[in-house]
N, C-alpha and C positions, 0 to 999 in steps of 0.2 A: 504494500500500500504506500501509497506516493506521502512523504510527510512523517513515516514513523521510521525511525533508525532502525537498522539493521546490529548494529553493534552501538556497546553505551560502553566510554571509554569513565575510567577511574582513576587518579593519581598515586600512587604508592604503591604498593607491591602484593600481588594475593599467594606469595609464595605463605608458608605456615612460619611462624617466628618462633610459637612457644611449644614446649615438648607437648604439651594437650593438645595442641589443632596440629601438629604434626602427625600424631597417632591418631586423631579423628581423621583426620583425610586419609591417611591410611589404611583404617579401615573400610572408609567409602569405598575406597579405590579396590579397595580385594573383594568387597562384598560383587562391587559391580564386574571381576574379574580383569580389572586394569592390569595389576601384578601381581605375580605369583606371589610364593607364600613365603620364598625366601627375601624377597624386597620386601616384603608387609613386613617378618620378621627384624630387620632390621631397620627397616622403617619407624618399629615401635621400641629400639633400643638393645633391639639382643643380639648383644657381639656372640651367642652359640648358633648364631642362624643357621650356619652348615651342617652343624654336629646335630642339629633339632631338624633336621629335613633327612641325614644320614637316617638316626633314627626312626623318624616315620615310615622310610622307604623300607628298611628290616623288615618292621612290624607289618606292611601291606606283604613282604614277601612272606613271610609267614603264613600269616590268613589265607592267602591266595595257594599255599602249600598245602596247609588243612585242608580247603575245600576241594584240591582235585581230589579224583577216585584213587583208589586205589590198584597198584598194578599201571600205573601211569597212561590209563587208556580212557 
């Protein structure tokens, strides 16, 4: 429509300042699938982010070992 902006410009910066809207946005951003779960991870402060994905990935191998058949067929 002729007359209404397209884009509204704002002066200063929408990057996050403080550890709370850092980790808010972080979450937005994983909930809607922005970034994985190693970026969220550190995103919200945890220097074990690799060693906490290492981990998860074990425990899926696991489960996913349980639930084949038996006799690998």
């Amino acid at each position: 429509m002729a007359g209404i902006p397209d884009v509204i410009v704002q002066s200063g910066s929408a990057l996050p300042y403080g550890r709370a809207q850092k980790q808010a946005m972080a979450n937005e951003q994983f909930k809607m699938g922005a970034i994985d779960l190693e970026t969220y991870l550190e995103d919200v402060g945890r220097t074990d982010a690799a060693m906490i994905i290492q981990r998860l990935d074990e425990q899926k191998a696991k489960e996913a070992q349980m639930q084949a058949p038996p006799g690998g067929m």
